[in-house]
C-alpha positions, 0 to 999 in steps of 0.5 A: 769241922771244916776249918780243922779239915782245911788245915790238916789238909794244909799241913799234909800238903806241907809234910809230903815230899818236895816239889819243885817251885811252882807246885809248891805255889799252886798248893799255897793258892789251894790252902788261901782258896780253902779258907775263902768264904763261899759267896752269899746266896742272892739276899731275898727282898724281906720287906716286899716278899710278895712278887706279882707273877704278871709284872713282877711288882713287888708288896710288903704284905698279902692283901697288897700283892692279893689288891694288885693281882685282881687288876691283871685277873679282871676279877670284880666280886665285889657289886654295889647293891644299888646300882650293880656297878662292880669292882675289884677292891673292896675300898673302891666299892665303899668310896662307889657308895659315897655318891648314892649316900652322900657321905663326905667323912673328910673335912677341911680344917679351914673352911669346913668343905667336906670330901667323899675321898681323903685324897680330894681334900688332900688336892683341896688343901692346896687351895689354901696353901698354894701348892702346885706340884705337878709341872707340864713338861712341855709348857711349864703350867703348874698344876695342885691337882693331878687329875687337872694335871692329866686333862691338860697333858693330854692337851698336848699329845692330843691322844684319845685312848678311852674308846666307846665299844659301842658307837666308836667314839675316842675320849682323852680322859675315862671319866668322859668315856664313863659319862658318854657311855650313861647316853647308851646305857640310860644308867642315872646314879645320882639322884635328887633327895627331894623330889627323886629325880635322876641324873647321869653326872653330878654338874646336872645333879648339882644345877638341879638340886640348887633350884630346891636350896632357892624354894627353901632359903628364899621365902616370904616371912610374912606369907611364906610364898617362895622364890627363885631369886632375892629380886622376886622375893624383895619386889613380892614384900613391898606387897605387905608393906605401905611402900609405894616407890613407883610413881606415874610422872604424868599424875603423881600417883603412886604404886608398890609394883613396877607392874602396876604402874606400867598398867597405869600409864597406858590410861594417859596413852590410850 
């Protein structure tokens, strides 16, 4: 309908009465600048609809934009039952859990080693293939874990943006911020699953719970007495046996524990 407007609009230009040159021009630039599309409308983003009123990101669908949101909002629903630490995502809460649980669902196809997080055995990986993707910009240094990455940046700019509010003191790196602030807060997460003993950060954690691996993989197999290490343990076995490799040089005799001996040649001095 617009079209046929158009040009009957032309035509009835055309049919009136002569006019000089240049009217005649200025209505021929009037028939071409009907028939010209309007421009188009800015096209809307259809696969990223969902803008954030704070930063203007953009997410592909609701409970991306909703995730984002709660960041800029300080909202954190969601509580861990055991320690009533809180946070903003669901996702954050469960992968939290993992370390009162212990669960590692992630398993290294080539040496077996288990991960709470698909991206630590995703970094793990690179271990084996030799990967280093992140570079230092200032020196070079390559690096397959981002977090490694971070530590060693902050080497260089020497900046300490994680502050403690309650004794004032500066960290480079949030996870120090987060472990200096259990020395305030007595919070001990990490708790040993064979005798309940409680630790603030995991290395402490770990370091105990080898002393139990020790008692239980270094036993006696004749009496079951345990020990803390494999010398302790062979030393104690020739107790059970004939063995006597400890001999006194001044009379000959024989003894199965260095000790033993030691006590023997006092006799020879005194």
């Amino acid at each position: 309908l617009m079209k046929e407007e158009q040009e009957e609009l032309c035509t009835s230009l055309d049919q009136e009465d002569p006019e000089p040159p240049q009217v005649k021009e200025e209505q021929e630039e009037l028939c071409i600048s009907l028939y010209q599309e309007d421009p188009e409308p800015p096209q809307m983003n259809e696969e990223q609809p969902y803008v954030c009123d704070t930063c203007g990101k953009r997410f592909s669908d609701t409970s991306k934009h909703k995730r984002h949101n709660a960041i800029h909002i300080e909202e954190k629903p969601y509580s861990c039952g055991t320690c009533g630490k809180s946070f903003c995502r669901q996702d954050k809460l469960v992968l939290h859990m993992r370390t009162h649980t212990g669960e590692k669902p992630y398993s290294c196809k080539t040496c077996r080693k288990s991960f709470s997080k698909g991206s630590s055995l995703k970094v793990h990986m690179r271990t084996h293939t030799g990967e280093k993707p992140y570079v230092c910009n200032t020196c070079g240094k390559r690096f397959s874990d981002p977090s490694a990455y971070k530590r060693h940046t902050a080497i260089h700019k020497e900046e300490k943006p994680y502050s403690c509010g309650i004794c004032g003191k500066s960290f480079c790196r949030q996870d120090n911020l987060v472990l200096h602030m259990r020395i305030h807060t007595g919070e001990k997460p990490y708790v040993c699953d064979t005798c309940g003993k409680r630790f603030s950060n995991t290395s402490k954690h770990k370091r105990h719970t080898l002393i139990h691996k020790r008692e239980t993989s270094l036993t006696c197999e004749v009496c079951g007495k345990a020990f803390k290490n494999k010398y302790y343990m062979k030393k104690h076995y020739i107790s059970h046996t004939d063995e006597k490799p400890f001999s006194c040089k001044t009379c000959g005799k024989n003894f199965s524990q260095g000790g033993d001996l030691k006590v023997h040649t006092r006799t020879h001095t005194a």
